[in-house]
C-alpha positions as CSV (number, residue, x, y, z in Angstrom):
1,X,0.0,0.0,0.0
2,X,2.8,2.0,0.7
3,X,4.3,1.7,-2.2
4,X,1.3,2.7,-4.3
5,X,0.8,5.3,-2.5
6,X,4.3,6.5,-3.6
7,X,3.9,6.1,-6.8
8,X,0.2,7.6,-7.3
9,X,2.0,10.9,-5.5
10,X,4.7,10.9,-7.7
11,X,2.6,10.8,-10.6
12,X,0.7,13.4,-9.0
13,X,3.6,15.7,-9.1
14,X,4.5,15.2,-12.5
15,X,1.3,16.1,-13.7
16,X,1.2,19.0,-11.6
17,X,4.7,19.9,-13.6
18,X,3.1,19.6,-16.7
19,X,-0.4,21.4,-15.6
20,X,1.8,24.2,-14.1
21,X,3.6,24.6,-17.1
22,X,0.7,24.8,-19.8
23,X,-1.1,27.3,-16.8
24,X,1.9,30.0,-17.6
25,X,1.0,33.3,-18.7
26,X,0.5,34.2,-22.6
27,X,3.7,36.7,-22.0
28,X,5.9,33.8,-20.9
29,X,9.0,34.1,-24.3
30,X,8.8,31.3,-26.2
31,X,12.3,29.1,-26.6
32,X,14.4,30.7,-29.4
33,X,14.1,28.8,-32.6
34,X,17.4,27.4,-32.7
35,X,16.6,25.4,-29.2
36,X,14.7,22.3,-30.4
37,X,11.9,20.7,-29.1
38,X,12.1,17.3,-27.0
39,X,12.2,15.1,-29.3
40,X,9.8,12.0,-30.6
41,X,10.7,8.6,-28.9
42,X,10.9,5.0,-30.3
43,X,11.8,1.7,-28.7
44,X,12.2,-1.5,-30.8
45,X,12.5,-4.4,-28.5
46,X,13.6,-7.5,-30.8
47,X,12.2,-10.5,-28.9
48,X,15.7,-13.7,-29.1
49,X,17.5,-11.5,-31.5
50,X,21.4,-13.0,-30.8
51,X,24.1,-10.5,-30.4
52,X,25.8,-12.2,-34.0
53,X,22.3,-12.8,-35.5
54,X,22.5,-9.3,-37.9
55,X,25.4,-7.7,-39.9
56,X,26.5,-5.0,-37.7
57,X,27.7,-7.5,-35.5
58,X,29.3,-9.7,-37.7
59,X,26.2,-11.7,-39.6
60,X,28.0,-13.2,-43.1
61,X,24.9,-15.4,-43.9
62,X,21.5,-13.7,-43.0
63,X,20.6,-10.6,-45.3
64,X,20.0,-8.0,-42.5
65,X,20.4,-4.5,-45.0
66,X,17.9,-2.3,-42.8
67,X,19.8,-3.6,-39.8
68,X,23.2,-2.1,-41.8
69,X,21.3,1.0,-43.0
70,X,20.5,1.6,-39.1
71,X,24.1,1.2,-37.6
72,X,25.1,3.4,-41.0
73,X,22.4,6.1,-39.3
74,X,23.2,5.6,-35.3
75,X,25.8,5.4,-32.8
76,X,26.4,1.2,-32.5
77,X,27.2,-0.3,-29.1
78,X,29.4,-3.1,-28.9
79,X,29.0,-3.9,-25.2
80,X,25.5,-3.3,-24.3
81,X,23.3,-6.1,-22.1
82,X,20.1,-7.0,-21.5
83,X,18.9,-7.1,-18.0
84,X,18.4,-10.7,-17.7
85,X,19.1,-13.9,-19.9
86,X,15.2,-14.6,-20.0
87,X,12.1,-12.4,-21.5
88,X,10.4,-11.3,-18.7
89,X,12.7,-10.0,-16.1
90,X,14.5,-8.3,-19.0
91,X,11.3,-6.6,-20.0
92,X,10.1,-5.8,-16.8
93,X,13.6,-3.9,-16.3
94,X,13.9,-2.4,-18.9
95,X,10.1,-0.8,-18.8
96,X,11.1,0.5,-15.0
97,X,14.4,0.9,-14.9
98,X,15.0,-0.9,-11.8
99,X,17.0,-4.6,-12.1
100,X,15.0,-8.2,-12.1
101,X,17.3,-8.9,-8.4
102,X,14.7,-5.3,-7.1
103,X,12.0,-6.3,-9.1
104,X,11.9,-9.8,-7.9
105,X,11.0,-10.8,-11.4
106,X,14.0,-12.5,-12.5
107,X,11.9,-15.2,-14.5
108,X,9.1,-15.3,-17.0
109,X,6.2,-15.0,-15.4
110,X,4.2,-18.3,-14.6
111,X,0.6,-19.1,-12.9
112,X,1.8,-20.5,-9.8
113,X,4.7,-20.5,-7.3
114,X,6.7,-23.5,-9.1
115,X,7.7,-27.4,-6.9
116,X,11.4,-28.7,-7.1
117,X,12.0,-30.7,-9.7
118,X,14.4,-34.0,-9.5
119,X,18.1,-33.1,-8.6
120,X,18.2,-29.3,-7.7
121,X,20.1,-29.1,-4.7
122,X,18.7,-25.2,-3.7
123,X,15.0,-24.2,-3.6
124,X,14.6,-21.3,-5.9
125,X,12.1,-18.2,-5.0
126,X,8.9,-18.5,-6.2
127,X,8.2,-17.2,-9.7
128,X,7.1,-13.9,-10.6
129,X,3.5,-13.8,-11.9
130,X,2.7,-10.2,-12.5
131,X,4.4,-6.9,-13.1
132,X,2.9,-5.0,-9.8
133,X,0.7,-1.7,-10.6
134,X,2.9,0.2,-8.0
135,X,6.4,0.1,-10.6
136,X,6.7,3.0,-12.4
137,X,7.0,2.8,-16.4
138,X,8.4,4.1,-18.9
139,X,5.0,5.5,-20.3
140,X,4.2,6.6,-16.6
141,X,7.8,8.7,-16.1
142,X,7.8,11.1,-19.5
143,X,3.8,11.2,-20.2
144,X,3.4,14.3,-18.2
145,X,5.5,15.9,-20.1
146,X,3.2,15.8,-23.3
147,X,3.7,12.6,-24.6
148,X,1.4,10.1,-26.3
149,X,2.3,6.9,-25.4
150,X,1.6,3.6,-27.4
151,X,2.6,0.1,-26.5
152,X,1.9,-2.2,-29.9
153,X,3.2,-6.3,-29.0
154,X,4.5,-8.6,-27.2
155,X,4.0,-7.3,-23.6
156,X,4.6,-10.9,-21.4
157,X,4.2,-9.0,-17.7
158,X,1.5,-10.7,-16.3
159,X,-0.9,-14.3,-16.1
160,X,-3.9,-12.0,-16.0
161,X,-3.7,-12.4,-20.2
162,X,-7.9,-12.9,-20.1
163,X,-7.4,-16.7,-21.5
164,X,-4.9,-15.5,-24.4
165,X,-1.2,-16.9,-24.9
166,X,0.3,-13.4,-24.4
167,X,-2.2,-11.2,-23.6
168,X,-1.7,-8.5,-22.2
169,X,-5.4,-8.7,-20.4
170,X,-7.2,-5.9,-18.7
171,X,-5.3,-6.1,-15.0
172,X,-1.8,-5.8,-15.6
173,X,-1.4,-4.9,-18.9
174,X,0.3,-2.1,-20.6
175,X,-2.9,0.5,-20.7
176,X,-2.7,-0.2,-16.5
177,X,0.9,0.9,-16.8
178,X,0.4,4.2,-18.1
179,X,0.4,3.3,-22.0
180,X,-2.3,5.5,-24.1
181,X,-3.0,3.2,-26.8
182,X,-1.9,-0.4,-27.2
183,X,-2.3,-3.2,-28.7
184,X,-1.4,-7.3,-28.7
185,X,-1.7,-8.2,-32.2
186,X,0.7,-10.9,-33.4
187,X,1.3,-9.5,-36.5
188,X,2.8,-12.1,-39.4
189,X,4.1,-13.5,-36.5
190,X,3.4,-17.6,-36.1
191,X,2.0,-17.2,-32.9
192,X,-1.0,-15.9,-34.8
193,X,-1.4,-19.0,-36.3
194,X,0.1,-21.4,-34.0
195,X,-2.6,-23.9,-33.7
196,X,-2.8,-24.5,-37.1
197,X,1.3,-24.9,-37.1
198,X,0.5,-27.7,-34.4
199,X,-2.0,-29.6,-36.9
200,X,0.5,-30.0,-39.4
201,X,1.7,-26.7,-40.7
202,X,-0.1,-24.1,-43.4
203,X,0.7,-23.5,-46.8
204,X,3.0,-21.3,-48.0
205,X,1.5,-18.0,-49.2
206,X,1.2,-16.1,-52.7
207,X,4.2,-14.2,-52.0
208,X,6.5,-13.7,-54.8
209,X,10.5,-13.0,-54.9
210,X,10.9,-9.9,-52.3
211,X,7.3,-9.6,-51.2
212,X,6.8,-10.2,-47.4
213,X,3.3,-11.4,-45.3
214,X,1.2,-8.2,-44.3
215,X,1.9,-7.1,-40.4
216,X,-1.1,-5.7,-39.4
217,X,1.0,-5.4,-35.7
218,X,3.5,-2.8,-37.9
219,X,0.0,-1.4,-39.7
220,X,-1.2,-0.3,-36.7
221,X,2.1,0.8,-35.1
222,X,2.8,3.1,-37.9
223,X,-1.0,4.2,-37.7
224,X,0.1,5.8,-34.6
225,X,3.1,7.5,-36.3
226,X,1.1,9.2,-39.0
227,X,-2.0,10.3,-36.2
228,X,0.7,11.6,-33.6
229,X,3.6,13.1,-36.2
230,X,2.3,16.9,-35.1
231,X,2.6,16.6,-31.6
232,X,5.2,14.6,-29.2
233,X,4.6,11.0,-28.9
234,X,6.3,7.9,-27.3
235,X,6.0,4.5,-29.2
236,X,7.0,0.8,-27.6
237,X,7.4,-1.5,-30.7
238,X,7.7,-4.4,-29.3
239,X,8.8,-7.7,-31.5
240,X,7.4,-11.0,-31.2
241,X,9.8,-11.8,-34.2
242,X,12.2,-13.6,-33.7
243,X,10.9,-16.3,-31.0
244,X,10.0,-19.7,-31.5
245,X,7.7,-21.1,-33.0
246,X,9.2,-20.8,-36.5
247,X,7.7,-20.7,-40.0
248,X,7.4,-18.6,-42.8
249,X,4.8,-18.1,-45.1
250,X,7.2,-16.7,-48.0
251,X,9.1,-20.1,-50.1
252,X,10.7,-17.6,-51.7
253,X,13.4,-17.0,-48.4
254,X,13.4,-20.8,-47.7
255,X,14.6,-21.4,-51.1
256,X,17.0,-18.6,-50.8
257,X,18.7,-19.5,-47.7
258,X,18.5,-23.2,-48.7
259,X,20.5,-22.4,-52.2
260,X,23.3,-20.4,-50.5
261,X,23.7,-22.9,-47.5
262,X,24.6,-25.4,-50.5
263,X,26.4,-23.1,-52.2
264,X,28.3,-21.9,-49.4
265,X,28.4,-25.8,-48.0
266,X,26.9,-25.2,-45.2
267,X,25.3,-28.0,-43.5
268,X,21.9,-26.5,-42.0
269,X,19.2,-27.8,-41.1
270,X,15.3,-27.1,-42.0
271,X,15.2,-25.0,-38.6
272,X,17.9,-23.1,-39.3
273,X,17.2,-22.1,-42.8
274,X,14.1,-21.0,-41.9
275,X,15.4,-18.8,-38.9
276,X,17.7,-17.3,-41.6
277,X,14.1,-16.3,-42.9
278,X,12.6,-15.3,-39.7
279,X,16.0,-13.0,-39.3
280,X,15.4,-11.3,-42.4
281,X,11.9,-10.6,-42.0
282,X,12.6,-9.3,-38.7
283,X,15.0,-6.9,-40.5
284,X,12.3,-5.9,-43.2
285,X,9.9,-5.1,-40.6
286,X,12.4,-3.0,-38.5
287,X,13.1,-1.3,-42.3
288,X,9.5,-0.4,-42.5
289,X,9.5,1.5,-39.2
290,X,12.3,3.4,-40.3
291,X,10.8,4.3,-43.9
292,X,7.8,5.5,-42.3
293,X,9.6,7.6,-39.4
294,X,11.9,9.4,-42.5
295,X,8.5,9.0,-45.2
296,X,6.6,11.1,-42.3
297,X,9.0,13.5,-41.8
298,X,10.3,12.8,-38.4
299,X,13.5,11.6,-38.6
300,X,15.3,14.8,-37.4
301,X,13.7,15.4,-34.3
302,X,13.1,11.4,-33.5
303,X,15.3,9.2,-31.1
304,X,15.1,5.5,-31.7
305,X,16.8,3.1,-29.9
306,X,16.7,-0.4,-31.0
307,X,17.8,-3.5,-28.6
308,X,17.0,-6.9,-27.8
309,X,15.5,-8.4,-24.5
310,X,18.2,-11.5,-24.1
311,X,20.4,-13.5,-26.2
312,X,19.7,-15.9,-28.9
313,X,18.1,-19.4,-28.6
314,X,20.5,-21.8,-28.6
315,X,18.5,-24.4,-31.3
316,X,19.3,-21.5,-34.1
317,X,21.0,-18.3,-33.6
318,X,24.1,-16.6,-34.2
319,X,25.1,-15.6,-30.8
320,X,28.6,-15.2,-31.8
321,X,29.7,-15.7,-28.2
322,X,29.5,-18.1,-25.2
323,X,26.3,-19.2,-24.1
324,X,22.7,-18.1,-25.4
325,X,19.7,-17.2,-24.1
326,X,19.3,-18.9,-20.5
327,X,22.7,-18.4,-19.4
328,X,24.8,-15.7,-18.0
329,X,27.7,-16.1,-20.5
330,X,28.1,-13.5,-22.7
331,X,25.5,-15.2,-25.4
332,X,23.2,-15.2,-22.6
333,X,22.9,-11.4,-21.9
334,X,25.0,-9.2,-24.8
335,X,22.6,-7.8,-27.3
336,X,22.6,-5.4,-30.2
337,X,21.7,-2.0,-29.7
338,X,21.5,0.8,-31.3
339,X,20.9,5.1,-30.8
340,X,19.3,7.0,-34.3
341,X,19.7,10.4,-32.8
342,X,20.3,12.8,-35.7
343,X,22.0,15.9,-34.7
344,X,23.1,14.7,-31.4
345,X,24.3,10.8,-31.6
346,X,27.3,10.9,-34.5
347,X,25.7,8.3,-37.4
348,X,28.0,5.3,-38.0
349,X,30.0,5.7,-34.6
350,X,30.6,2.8,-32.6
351,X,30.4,2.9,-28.4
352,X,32.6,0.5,-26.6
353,X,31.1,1.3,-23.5
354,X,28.9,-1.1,-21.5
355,X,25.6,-0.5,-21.1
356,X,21.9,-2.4,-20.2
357,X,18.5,-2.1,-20.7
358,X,17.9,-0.5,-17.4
359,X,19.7,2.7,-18.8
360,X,16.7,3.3,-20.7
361,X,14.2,4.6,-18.2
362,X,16.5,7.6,-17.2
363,X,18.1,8.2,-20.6
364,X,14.1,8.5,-21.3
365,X,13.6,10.5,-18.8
366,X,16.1,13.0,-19.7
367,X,15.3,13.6,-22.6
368,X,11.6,14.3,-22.2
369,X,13.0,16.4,-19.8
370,X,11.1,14.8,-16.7
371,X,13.3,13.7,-13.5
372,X,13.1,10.1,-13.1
373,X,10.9,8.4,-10.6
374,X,11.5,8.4,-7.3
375,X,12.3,5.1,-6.2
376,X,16.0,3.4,-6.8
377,X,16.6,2.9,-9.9
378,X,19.9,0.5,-11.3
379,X,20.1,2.6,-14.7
380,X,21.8,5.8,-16.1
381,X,21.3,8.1,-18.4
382,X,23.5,7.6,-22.0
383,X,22.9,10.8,-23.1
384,X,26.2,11.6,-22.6
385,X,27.5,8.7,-24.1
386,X,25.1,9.3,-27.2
387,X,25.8,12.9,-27.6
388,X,29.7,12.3,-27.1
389,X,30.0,14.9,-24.4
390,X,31.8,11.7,-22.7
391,X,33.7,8.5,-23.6
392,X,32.8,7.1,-20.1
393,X,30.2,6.7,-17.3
394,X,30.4,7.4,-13.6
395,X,29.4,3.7,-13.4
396,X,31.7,1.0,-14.0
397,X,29.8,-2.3,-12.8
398,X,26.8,-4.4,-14.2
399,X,25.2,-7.1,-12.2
400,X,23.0,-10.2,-13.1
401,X,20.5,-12.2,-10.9
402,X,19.1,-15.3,-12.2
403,X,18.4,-17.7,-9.0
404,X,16.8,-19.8,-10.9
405,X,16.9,-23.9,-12.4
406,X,16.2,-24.2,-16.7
407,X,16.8,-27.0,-18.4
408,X,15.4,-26.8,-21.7
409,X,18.1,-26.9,-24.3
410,X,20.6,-25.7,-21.8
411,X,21.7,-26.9,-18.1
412,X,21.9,-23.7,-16.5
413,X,21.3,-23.5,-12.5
414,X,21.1,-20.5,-10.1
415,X,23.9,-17.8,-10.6
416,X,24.4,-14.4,-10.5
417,X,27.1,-12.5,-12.2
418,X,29.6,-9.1,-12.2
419,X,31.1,-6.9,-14.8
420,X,33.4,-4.2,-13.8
421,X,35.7,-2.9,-15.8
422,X,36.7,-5.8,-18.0
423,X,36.7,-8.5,-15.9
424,X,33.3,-10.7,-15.2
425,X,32.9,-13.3,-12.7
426,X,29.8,-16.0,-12.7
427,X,28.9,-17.3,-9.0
428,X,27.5,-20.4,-8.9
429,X,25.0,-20.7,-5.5
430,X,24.9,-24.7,-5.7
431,X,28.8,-25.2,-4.7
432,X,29.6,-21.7,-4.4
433,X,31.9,-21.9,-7.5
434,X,33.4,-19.0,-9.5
435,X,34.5,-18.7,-12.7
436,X,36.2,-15.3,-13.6
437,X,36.7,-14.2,-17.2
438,X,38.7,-11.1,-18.9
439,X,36.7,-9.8,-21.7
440,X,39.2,-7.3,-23.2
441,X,41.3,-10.4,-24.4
442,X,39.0,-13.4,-24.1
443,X,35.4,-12.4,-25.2
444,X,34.6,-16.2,-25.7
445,X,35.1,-16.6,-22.0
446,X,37.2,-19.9,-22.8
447,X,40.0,-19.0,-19.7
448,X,38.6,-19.5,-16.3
449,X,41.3,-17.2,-14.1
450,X,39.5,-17.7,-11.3
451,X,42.2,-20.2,-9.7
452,X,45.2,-18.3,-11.3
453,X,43.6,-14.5,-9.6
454,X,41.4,-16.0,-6.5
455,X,42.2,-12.9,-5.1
456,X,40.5,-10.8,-7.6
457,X,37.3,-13.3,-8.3
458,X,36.7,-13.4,-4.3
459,X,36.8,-9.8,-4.2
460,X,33.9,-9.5,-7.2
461,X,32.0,-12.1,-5.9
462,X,31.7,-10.2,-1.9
463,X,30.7,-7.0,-4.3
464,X,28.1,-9.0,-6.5
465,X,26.6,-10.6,-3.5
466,X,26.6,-7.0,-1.2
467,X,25.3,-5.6,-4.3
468,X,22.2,-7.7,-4.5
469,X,21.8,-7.5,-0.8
470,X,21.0,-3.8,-1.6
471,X,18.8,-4.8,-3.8
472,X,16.3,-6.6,-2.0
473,X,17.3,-9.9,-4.1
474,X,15.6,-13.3,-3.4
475,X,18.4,-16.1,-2.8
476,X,18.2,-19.6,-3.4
477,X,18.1,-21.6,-0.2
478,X,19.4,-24.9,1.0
479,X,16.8,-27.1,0.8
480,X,15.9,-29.0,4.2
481,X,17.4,-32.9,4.4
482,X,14.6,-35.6,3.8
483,X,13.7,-37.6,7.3
C-alpha cells in the first residue's frame, strides 16, 4: 500500500509539472528557434535477436540490410546487455528501470509458485506472476510531459492475459501501466497461427521474390506514427519476431537461404534455414519502421533506440559468443543496440562502452526532460555517451540475478554475475563456484582465471553478493534434508 501510495504521488507531481507549465502566462517568451523541441521517442525491442544474429555484429549469412542502414544512421554499441538472460525479467527492467534482483522478477512470469524438480540441490524463489501496478514505467515517467504513449506487441508482464497466450489482459497490462493506446496483435508472426502450425503446418503463401506477409502489428504501429507526427509522442514497438515457434509463409526466403547454404556448404538444417528467414523478415519489418519515421518526416527530431531483451536461442541463432539465451555467459545477456539520434548521436560511430536495458528509463527520462521516478533505480542516463559529451560513465559495474533452475536446451542452474571494468565473474549458489573471465582479451570466455587471480574473483564475488543485498534480491536456499 505504501508503495502505491508512492507512486500515485509521484505521478501526482508530475502532472502537476506539466499542468503548471501549460497554466503560464500568454507573456511567458517562447524558446528561441534554434533550441529544439524534445524530441519523438521510439523503442524496438527484438524479442531472441542473438548478439551475432544481424550484420552489424558480424552476420555473413542472414541478409540483415535495414539492420546495416541503421548502424550506418546511429551510434552502434558493442557492449550493451540485457537485463536478464530470460524475456520477462528483462522486459520488466527495462520498462522500470529498476533490475530483475529489485524487481523480484528474474523469471518469465508463470501461474503459480513452481515445486522442485528431481536433482536441484537449492530451492529457488517463487516465480514472478505479474508486473505490480505500484512500478513505475516508462510511459508513466515522460507522459506528463506531453507525450502520447503507445505500446503495440509482445507485452509478457502478467498471467492475467484474459485466456490468451500473451495477452496482455485488462489487469496488468500495458494500458494499467500508463500506455495511451496499445495493442497485442501478433502480426505475421506464427503465434497468430500457432494452432494451425501444431496440426501439421499451413501453406506457403502467394508471396513472390521480395514480397513479405502483411503485419497488421507494424499497420497499426505506424497508424500511430502518421496520427501523432504533429505533436510529441512515445512509441514501444515491441517484437514478437524472432521467438519460436518458427515458419514462414514466404518459399521464396526458404529457397534462398536453402541455395546459399549449399552453395556456401553449409550444412543446415530445416530450422535453421528458416530462422535465416525469420531474421530477415525481422530486418524488413524493422526497415519499414524506419521508412515510415523518415517517409513522415520525423527523422530529425526522433530518437530511436533499437535493442534486444536477451540472447539468442541456442537451437538456431548466431550468438557469436558463449552461451545463449538462458545463461549468463556473454550469449546469454549481450545484445545489439543501437541510438538514431540525428543531430546529437554521431551516425555510423561505434560505443565500446557497456551499457543495459535499465539505462533506458532515465536516458528517457532526460530527454523528455522529466526527473526520473522516485524510487531506486539500477540505470543511467546515455545521453552523454550518445551525444559524445563523454567517452565514459560514472558507473563502471553491471550485475545479473538469475536464482533460478532451466533446463530446456541448456543446463543452467542458479547464478548471479559481475562486470566491472573488464573482468566478469559468474557465481555459482549450488557449490559456491566462481569462474572469472577477462573480456578485453577473451570475449569467448574460454579461460577461467579464477584459480590463477582468487584474489580478484573473491573480491567480485563479496561486491556482486553486497550488491544484490541492496537490492532486495531473493536467494536460493538450501533445501531442508529428507527424514
Amino acid at each position: 500500500m505504501k508503495t502505491t501510495s508512492r507512486k500515485h504521488i509521484r505521478l501526482l507531481g508530475l502532472s502537476a509539472i506539466a499542468a503548471g507549465a501549460a497554466a503560464l502566462p500568454a507573456a511567458t517568451p517562447a524558446p528561441p528557434p534554434s533550441q529544439p523541441s524534445r524530441p519523438n521517442i521510439v523503442f524496438i525491442l527484438i524479442d531472441d535477436l542473438g548478439w551475432g544474429d544481424t550484420g552489424p555484429y558480424g552476420q555473413k549469412f542472414i541478409d540483415t540490410p535495414n539492420f546495416d542502414r541503421l548502424a550506418s544512421q546511429s551510434m552502434t554499441f558493442t557492449n550493451a546487455y540485457a537485463p536478464s538472460p530470460i524475456c520477462s525479467a528483462s522486459r520488466a527492467a527495462s520498462l522500470t528501470g529498476r533490475s530483475p534482483a529489485r524487481l523480484h522478477f528474474e523469471f518469465v512470469t508463470k501461474p503459480g509458485p513452481g515445486k522442485p524438480a528431481p536433482g536441484q540441490l537449492l530451492r529457488q524463489p517463487a516465480y514472478p506472476r505479474d508486473l505490480p501496478l505500484s512500478e513505475i514505467s516508462l510511459a508513466e515517467a515522460i507522459a506528463p510531459a506531453g507525450y502520447k504513449t503507445g505500446y503495440f506487441g509482445k507485452w509478457h508482464l502478467t498471467q492475467e492475459t484474459g485466456g490468451v497466450y500473451l495477452g496482455h489482459g485488462d489487469k496488468f497490462g500495458p494500458a494499467q501501466q500508463g500506455f495511451a493506446e496499445t495493442s497485442e496483435e501478433r502480426g505475421s508472426h506464427p503465434y497468430k497461427y500457432q494452432k494451425e502450425l501444431k496440426k501439421g503446418g499451413l501453406e506457403y503463401g502467394p508471396y513472390s521474390k521480395g514480397e513479405y506477409a502483411p503485419d497488421p502489428l507494424f499497420d497499426q504501429a505506424i497508424d500511430f506514427l502518421r496520427r501523432n507526427k504533429d505533436g510529441r509522442f512515445f512509441l514501444f514497438l515491441s517484437h514478437y519476431y524472432v521467438h519460436y515457434p518458427l515458419d514462414t509463409r514466404c518459399k521464396w526466403l526458404v529457397d534462398k537461404y536453402e541455395a546459399r547454404a549449399k552453395e556456401r556448404e553449409l550444412k543446415m538444417d530445416k530450422e535453421r534455414i528458416t530462422y535465416a528467414a525469420f531474421v530477415e523478415t525481422m530486418d524488413y519489418l524493422v526497415g519499414r519502421a524506419l521508412d515510415a519515421i523518415d517517409a513522415l518526416g520525423l527523422a530529425d527530431n526522433t530518437l530511436l533506440v533499437l535493442t534486444s531483451d536477451n540472447g539468442g536461442d541456442p537451437r538456431v541463432a548466431w550468438n557469436g559468443l558463449r552461451g545463449s539465451k538462458w545463461t549468463l555467459y556473454e550469449g546469454g545477456v549481450r545484445a545489439p543496440f543501437f541510438v538514431r539520434w540525428p543531430g546529437v548521436a554521431k551516425a555510423g560511430s561505434r560505443c565500446d562502452v557497456p551499457v543495459t536495458g535499465t539505462d533506458i528509463m532515465p536516458t528517457f527520462c532526460e530527454v523528455a526532460g522529466v526527473e526520473p521516478p522516485g524510487v531506486p533505480l539500477d540505470g543511467t542516463s546515455l545521453v552523454p555517451l550518445a551525444s559524445g559529451k563523454s567517452q565514459t560513465l560514472a558507473r563502471d559495474t553491471l550485475t545479473w540475478h538469475f536464482p533460478f533452475y532451466h533446463k530446456a536446451f541448456v543446463d543452467t542452474r542458479p547464478c548471479s554475475s559481475i562486470r566491472k571494468g573488464d573482468m566478469k565473474l559468474i557465481y555459482f549458489y549450488e557449490d559456491e563456484r566462481m569462474e572469472l573471465y577477462d573480456l578485453a582479451a577473451d570475449a569467448m570466455e574460454k579461460n577461467d582465471l579464477s584459480k590463477s587471480n582468487p584474489k580478484l574473483a573473491t573480491a567480485l564475488k563479496d561486491e556482486l553478493l553486497k550488491t544484490l543485498k541492496e537490492q532486495g534480491a531473493r536467494f536460493p536456499q538450501k533445501r531442508p534434508p529428507k527424514i
